[in-house]
Backbone as CSV, one residue per row, in Angstrom:
resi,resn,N_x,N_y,N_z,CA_x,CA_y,CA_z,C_x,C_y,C_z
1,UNK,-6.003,-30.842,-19.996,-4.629,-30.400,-20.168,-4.093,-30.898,-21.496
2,UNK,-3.708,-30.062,-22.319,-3.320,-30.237,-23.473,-1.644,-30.840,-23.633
3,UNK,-0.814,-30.469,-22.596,0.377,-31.337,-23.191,0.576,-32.296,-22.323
4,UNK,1.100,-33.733,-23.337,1.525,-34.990,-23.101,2.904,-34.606,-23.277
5,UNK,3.729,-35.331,-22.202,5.226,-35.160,-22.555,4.731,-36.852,-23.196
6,UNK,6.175,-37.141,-23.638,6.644,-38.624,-24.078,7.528,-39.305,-23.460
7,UNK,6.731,-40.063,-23.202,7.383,-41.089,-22.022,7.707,-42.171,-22.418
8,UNK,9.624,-42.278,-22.809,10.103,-43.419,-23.356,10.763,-43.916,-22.445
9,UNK,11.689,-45.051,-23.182,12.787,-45.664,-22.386,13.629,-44.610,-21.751
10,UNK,13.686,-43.728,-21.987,14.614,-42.439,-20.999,14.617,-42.181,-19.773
11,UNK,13.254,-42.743,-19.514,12.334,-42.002,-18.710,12.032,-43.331,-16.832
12,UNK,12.331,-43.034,-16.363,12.307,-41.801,-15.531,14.060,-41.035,-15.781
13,UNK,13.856,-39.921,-16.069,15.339,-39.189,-16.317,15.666,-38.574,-14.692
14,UNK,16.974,-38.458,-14.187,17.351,-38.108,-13.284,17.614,-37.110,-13.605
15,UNK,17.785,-35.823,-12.700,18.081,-34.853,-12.820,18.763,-34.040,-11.782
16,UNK,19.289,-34.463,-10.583,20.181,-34.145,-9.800,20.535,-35.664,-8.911
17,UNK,21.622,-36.384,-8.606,22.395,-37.061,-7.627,23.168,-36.810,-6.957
18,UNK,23.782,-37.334,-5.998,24.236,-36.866,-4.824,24.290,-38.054,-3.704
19,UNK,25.661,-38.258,-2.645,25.956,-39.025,-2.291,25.888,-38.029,-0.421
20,UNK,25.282,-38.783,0.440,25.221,-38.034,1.917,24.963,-38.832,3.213
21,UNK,25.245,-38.841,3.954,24.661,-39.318,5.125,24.399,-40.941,5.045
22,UNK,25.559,-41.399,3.942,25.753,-42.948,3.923,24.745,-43.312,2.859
23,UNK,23.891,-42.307,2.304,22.812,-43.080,1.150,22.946,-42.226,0.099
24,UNK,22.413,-42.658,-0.877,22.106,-41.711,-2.088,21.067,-41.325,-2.235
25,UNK,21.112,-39.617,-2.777,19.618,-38.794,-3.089,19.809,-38.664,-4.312
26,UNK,18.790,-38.779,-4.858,18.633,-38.565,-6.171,17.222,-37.319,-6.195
27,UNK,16.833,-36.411,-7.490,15.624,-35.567,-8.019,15.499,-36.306,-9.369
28,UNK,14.462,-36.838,-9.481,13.994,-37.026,-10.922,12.520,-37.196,-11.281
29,UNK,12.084,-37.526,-12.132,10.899,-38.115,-12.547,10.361,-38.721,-11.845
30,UNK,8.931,-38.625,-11.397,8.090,-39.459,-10.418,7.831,-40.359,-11.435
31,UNK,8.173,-41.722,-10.392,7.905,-42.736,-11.706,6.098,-43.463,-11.276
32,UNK,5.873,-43.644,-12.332,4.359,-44.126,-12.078,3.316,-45.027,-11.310
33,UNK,4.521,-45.640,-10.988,3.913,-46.532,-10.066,4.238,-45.516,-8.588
34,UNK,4.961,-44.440,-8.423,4.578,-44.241,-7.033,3.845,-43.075,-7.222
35,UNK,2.333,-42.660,-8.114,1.472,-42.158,-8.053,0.965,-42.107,-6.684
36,UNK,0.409,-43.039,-6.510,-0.162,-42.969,-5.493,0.261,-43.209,-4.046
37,UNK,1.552,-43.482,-3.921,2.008,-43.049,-2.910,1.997,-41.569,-2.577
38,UNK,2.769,-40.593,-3.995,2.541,-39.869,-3.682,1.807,-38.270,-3.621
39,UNK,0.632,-38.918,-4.236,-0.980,-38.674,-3.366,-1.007,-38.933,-1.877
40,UNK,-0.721,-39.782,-1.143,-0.848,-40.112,0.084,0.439,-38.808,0.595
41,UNK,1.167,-38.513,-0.348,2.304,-37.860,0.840,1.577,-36.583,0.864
42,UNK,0.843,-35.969,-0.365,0.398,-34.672,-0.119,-0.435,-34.680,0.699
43,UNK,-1.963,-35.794,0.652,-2.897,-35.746,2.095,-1.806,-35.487,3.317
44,UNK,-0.848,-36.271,3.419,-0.219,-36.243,4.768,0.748,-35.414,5.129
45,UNK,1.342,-34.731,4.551,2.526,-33.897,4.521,2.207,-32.473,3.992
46,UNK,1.416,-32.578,3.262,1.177,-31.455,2.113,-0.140,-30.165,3.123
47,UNK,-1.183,-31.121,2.944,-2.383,-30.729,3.207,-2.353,-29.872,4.364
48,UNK,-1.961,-30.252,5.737,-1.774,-29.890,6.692,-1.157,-28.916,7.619
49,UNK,-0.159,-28.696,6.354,0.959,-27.940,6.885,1.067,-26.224,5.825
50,UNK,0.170,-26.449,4.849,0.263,-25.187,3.673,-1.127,-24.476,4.006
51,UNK,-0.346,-22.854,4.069,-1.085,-22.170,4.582,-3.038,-22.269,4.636
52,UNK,-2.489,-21.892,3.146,-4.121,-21.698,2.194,-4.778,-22.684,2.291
53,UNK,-4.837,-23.920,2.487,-5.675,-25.190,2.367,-5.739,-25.157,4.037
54,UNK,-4.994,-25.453,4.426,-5.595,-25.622,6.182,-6.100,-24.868,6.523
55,UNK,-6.422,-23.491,6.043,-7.168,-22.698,6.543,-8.461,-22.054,5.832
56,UNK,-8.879,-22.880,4.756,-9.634,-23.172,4.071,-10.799,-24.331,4.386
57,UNK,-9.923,-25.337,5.208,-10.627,-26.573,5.608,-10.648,-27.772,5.125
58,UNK,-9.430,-27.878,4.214,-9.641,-28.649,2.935,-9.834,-30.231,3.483
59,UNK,-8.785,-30.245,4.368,-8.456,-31.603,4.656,-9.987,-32.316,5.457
60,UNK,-10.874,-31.171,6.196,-12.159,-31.394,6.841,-13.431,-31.167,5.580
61,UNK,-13.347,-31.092,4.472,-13.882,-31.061,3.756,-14.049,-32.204,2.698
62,UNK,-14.857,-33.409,2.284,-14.592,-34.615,1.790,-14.179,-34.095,0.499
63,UNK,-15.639,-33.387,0.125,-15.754,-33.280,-1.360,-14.556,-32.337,-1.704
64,UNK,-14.071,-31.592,-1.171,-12.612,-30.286,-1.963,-11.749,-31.741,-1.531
65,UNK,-11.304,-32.609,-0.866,-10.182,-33.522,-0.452,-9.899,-34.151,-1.817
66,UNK,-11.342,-35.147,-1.876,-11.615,-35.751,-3.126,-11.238,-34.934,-4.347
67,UNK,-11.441,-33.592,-4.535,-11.368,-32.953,-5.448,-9.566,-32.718,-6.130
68,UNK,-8.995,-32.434,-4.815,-7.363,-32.551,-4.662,-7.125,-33.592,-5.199
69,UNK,-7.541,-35.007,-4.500,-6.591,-35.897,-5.112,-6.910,-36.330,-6.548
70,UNK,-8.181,-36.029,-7.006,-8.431,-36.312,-8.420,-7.138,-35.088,-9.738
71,UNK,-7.472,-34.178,-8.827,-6.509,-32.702,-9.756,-5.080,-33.566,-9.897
72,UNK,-4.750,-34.241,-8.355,-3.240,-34.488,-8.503,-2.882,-35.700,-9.305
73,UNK,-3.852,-36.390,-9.124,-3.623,-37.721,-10.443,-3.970,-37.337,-11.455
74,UNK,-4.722,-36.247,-11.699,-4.622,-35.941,-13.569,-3.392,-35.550,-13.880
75,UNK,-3.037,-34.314,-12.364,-1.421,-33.603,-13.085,-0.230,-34.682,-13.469
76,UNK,-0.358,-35.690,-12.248,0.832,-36.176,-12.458,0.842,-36.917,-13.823
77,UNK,-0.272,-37.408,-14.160,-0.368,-37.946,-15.765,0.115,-37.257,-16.910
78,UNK,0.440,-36.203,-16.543,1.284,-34.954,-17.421,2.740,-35.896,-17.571
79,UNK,3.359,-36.594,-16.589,4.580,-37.068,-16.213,5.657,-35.940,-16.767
80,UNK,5.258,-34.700,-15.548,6.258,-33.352,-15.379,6.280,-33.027,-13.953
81,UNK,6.079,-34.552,-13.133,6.458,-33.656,-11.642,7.503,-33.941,-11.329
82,UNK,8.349,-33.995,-10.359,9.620,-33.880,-9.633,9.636,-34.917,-8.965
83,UNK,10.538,-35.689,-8.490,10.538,-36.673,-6.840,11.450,-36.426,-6.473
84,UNK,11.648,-36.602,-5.254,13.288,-37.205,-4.895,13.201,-37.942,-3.953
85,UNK,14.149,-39.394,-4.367,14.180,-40.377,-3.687,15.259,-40.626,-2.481
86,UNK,15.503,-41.758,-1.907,16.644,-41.407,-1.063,16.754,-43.207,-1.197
87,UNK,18.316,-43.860,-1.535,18.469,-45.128,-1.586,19.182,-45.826,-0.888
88,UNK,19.277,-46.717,-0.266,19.997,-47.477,0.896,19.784,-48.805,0.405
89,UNK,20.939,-49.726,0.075,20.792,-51.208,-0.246,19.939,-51.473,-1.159
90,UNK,19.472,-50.549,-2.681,19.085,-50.883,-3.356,17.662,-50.776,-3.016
91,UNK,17.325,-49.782,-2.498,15.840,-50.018,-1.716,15.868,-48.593,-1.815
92,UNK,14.571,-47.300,-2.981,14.550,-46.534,-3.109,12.877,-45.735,-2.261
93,UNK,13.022,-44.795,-1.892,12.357,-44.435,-0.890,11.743,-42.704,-1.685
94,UNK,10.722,-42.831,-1.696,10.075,-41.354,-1.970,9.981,-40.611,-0.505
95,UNK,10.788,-39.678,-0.954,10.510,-38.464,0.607,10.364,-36.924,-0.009
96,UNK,10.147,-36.385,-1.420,9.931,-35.641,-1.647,8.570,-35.014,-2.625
97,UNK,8.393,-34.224,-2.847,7.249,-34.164,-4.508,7.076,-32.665,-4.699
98,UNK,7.242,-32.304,-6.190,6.648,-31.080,-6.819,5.832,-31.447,-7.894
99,UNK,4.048,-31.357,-7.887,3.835,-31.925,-8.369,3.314,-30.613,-9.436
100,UNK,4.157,-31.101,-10.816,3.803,-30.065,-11.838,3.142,-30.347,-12.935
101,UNK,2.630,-29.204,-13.725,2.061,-29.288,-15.304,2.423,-28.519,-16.018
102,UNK,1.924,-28.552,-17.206,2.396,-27.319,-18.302,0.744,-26.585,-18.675
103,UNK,1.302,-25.763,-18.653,0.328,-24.982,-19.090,0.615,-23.656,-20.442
104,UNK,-0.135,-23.739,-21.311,0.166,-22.816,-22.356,-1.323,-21.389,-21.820
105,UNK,-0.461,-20.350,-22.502,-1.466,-19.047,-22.260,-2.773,-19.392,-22.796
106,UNK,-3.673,-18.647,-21.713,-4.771,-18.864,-22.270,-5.764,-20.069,-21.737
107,UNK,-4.880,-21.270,-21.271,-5.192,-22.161,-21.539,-5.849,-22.400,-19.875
108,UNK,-6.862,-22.912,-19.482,-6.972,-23.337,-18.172,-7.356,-24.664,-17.944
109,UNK,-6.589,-25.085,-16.246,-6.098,-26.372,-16.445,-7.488,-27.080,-16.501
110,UNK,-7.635,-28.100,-16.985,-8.191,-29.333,-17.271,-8.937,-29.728,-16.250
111,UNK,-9.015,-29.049,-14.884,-9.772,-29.949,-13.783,-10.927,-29.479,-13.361
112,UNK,-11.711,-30.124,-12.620,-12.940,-29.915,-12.386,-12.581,-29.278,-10.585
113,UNK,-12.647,-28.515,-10.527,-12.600,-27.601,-9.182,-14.312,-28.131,-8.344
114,UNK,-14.502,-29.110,-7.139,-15.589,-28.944,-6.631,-15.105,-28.853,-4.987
115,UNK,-16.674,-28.521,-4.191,-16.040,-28.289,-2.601,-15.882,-26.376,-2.330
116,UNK,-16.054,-26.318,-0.934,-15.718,-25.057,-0.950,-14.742,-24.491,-0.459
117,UNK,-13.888,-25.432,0.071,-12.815,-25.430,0.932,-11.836,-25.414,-0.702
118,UNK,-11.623,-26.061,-1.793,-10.732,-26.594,-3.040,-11.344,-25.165,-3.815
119,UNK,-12.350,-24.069,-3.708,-12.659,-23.202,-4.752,-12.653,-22.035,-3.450
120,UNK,-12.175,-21.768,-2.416,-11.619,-20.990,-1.986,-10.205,-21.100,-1.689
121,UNK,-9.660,-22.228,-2.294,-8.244,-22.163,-2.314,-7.303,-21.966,-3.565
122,UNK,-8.098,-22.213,-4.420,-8.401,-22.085,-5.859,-8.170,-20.502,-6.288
123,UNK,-9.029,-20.030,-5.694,-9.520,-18.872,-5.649,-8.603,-17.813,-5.649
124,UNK,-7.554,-18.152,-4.612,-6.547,-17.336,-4.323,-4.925,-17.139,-5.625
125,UNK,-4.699,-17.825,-6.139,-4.403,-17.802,-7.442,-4.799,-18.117,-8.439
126,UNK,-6.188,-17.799,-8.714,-6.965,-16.762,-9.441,-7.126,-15.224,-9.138
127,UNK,-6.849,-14.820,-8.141,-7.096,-13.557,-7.687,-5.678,-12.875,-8.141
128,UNK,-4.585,-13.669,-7.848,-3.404,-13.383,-8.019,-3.106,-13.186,-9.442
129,UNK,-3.577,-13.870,-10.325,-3.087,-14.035,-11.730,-3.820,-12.539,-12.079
130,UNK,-5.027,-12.682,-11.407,-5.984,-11.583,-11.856,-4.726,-10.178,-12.072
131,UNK,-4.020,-10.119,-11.218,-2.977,-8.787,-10.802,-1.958,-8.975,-11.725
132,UNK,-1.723,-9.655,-11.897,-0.478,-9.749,-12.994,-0.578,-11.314,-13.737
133,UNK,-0.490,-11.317,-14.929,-0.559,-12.967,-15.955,0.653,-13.179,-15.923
134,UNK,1.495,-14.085,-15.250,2.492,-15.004,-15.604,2.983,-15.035,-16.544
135,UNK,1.946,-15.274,-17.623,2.408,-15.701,-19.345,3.257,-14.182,-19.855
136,UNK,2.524,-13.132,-19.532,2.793,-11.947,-19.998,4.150,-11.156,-19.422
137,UNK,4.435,-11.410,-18.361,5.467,-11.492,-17.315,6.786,-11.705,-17.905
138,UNK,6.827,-13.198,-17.605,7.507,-14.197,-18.669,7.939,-13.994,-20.232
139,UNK,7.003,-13.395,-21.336,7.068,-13.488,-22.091,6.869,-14.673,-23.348
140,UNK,6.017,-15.527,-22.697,6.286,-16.801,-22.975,4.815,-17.472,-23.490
141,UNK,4.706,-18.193,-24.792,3.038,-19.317,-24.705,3.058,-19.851,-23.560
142,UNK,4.142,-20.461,-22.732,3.746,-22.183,-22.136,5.004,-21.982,-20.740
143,UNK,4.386,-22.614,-20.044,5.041,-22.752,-19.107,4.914,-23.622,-18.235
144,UNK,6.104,-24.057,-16.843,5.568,-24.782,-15.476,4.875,-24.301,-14.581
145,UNK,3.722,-24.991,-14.084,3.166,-24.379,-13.002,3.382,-25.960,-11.867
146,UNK,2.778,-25.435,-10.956,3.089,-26.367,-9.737,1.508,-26.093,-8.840
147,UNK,1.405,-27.665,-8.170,0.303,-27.710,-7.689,0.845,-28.451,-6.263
148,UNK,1.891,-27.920,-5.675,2.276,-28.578,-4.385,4.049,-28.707,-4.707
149,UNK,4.778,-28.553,-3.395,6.377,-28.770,-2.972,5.953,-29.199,-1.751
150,UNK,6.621,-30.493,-1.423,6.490,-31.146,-0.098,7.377,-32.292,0.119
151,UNK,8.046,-32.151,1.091,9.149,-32.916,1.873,8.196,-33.819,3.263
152,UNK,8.941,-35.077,3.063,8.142,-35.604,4.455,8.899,-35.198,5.625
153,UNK,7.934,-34.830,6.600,8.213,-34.574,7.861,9.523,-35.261,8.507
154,UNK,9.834,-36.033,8.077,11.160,-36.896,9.049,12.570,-36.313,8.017
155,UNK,12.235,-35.855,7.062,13.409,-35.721,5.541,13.265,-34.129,5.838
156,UNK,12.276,-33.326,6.403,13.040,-31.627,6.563,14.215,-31.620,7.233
157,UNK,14.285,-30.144,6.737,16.037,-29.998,7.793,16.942,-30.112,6.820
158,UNK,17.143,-31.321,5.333,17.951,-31.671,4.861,18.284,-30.889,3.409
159,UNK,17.691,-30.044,3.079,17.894,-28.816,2.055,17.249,-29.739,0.837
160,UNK,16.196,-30.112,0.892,15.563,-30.868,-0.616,14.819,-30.340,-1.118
161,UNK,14.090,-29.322,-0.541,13.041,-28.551,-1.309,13.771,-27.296,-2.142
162,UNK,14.883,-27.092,-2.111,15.999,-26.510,-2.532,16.076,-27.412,-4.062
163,UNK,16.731,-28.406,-3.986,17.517,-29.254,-5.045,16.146,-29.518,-5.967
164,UNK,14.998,-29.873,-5.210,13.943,-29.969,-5.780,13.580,-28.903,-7.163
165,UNK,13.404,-27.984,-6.665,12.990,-26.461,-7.161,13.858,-26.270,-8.286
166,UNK,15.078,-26.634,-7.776,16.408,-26.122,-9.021,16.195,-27.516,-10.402
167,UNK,15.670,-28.403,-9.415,15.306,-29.397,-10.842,14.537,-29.321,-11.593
168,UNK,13.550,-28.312,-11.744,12.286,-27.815,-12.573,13.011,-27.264,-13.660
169,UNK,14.672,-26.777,-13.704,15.569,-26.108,-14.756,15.856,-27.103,-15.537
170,UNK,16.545,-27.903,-15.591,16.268,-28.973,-16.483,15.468,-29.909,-16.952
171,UNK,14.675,-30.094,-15.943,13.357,-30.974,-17.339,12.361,-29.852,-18.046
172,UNK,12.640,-28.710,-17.573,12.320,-27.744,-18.480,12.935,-28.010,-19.573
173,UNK,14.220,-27.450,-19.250,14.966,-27.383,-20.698,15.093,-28.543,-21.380
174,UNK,13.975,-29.734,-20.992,14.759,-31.043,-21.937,13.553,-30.958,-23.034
175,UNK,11.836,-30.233,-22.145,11.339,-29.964,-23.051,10.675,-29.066,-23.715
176,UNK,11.753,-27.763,-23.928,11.159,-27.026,-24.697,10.962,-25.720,-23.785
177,UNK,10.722,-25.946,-22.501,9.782,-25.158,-22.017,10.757,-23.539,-21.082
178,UNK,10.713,-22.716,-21.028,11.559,-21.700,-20.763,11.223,-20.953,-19.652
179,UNK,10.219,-21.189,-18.346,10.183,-20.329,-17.837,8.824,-21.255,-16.839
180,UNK,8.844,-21.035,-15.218,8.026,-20.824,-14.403,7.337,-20.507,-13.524
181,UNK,6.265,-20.372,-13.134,5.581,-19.804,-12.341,4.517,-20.562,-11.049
182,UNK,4.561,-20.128,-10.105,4.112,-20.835,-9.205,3.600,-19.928,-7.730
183,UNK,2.441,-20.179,-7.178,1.936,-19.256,-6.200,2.670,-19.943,-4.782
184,UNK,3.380,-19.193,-4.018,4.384,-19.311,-2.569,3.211,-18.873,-1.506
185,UNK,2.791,-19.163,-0.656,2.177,-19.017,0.264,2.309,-19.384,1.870
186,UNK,3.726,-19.317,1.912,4.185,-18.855,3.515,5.737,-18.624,3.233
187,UNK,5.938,-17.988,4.466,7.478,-17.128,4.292,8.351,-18.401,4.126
188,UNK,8.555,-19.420,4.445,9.549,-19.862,4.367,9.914,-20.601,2.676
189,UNK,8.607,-21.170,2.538,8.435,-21.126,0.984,8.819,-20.209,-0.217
190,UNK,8.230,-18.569,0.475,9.006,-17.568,-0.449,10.189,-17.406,-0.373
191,UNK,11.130,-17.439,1.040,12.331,-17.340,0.799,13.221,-18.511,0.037
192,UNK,12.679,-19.479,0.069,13.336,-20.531,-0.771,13.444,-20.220,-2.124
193,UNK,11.816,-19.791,-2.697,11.739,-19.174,-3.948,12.631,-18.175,-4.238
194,UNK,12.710,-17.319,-3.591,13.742,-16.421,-3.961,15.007,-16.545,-4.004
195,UNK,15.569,-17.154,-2.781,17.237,-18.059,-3.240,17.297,-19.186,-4.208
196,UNK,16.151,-20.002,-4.756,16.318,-20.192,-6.007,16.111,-19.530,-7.382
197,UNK,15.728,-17.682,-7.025,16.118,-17.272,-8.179,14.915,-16.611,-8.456
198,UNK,13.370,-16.824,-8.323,12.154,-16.323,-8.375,11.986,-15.002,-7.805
199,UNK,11.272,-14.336,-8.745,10.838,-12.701,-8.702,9.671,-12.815,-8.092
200,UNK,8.882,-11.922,-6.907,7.999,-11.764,-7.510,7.179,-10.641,-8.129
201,UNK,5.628,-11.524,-9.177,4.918,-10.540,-9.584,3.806,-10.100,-8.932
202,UNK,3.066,-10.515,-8.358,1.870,-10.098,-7.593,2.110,-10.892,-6.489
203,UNK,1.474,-10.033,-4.989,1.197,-10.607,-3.988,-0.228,-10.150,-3.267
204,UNK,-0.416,-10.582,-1.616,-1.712,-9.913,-1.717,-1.735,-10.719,-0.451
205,UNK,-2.144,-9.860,0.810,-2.272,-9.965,2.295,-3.566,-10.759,2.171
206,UNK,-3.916,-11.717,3.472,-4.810,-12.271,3.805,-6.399,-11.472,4.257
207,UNK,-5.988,-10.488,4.175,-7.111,-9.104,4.862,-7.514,-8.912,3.006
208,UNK,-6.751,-8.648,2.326,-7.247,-8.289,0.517,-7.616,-9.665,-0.044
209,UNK,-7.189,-10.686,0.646,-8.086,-11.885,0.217,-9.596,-12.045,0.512
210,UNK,-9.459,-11.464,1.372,-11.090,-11.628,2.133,-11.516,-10.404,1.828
211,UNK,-11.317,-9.165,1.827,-12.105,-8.404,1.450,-12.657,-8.428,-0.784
212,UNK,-11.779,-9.393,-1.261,-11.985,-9.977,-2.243,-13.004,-11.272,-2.561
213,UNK,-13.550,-11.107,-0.896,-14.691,-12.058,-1.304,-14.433,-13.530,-0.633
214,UNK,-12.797,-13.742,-0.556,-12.442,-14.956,-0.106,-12.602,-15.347,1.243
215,UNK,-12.871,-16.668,1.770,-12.243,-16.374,3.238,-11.337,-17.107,3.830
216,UNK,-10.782,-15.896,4.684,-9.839,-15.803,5.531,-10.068,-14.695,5.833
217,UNK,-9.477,-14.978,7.068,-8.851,-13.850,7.930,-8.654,-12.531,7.995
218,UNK,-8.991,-11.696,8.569,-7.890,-10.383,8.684,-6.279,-10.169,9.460
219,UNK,-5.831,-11.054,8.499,-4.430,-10.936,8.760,-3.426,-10.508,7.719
220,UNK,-2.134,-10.340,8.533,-1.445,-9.474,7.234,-0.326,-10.334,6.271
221,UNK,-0.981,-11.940,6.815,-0.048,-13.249,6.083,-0.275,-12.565,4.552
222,UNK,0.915,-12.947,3.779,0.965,-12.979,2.444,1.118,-13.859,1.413
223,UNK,0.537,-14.062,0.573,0.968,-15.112,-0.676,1.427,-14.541,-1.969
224,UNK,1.854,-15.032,-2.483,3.295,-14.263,-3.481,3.086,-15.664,-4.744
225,UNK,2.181,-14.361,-6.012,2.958,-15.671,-7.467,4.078,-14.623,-7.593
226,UNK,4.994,-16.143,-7.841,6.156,-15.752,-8.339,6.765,-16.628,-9.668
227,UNK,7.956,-15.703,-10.726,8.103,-16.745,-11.481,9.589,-16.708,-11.960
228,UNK,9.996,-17.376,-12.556,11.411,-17.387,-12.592,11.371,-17.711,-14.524
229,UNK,12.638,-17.243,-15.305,12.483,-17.294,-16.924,13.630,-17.858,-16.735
230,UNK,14.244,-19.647,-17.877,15.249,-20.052,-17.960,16.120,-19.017,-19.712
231,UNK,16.838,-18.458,-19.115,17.309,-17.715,-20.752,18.427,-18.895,-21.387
């Protein structure tokens, strides 16, 4: 992966606060030391519950598991993903993550895809891009992409994957970057996408996944890239 943001004293930058339910939420910068926490939230929160990977096998698969969490500690080394914390007595708590990168046209990401469960999940936005390029869409060299949105199980209900999503608009705009794209793969996910504003460009039933070679199912579930341009 070719871009390094710069990570100064600024940094971790907040990008939405908010006062509720007796504590404060904050969206900002995953700060580095809770890497690996949250790695642990996607095995646990993430993995299990998103369409395409659980039904892929990922989480029963060592080598695609391994493969995930290596992708997600390279991305987050980008330091362009999202958190949101929640604070009580000075005691700050990760209950959210979008874990993102940049990507310029052309360019493909940096990771080593192994496993067959991680290259049939893979697979599926590749198939998607195949139908329509993002970059071209957009209009744009460079953009956000996303490799996971996930709320912990005890923190749904509370509209964060919302505030989350809308925070990808400003650390965009702090660097440079104008526009993103990201593959939605269950309804409730797309409708979020879309009340935050996302078009989409290509989609493609679980029956055209598999007759594309992939597997899954003959079902008529859908996954949707979609992308949104900051003007």
């Amino acid at each position: 992966m070719i871009f390094q943001r710069q990570w100064d004293e600024s940094c971790p930058r907040v990008w939405a606060q908010w006062e509720a339910d007796g504590r404060t939420w904050a969206v900002q910068d995953l700060r580095p030391e809770d890497d690996e926490a949250a790695i642990q939230m996607m095995v646990e929160h993430w993995l299990p519950d998103e369409p395409v990977c659980s039904t892929s096998g990922l989480l029963e698969d060592p080598e695609s598991l391994a493969c995930f969490k290596r992708a997600w500690k390279e991305t987050m080394a980008q330091r362009m993903s999202l958190a949101c914390y929640t604070e009580v007595e000075g005691k700050k708590t990760l209950v959210g993550l979008n874990v993102c990168l940049v990507l310029e046209k052309g360019e493909q990401p940096d990771l080593k895809i192994e496993g067959r469960a991680a290259l049939n999940a893979f697979g599926v936005l590749k198939y998607l891009e195949s139908k329509s390029d993002p970059f071209e869409k957009l209009g744009l060299d460079k953009a956000l992409e996303a490799f996971g949105l996930v709320v912990a199980r005890e923190y749904r209900g509370s509209r964060l994957g919302g505030r989350i999503l809308a925070a990808r608009e400003p650390l965009c705009r702090s660097q440079g970057i104008k526009g993103t794209a990201t593959m939605f793969t269950g309804p409730a996910s797309q409708k979020l996408a879309t009340n935050c504003g996302f078009t989409t460009i290509s989609e493609a039933t679980w029956s055209e996944l598999a007759d594309a070679g992939l597997n899954f199912p003959k079902e008529d579930r859908i996954v949707k890239l979609m992308i949104k341009k900051y003007d």
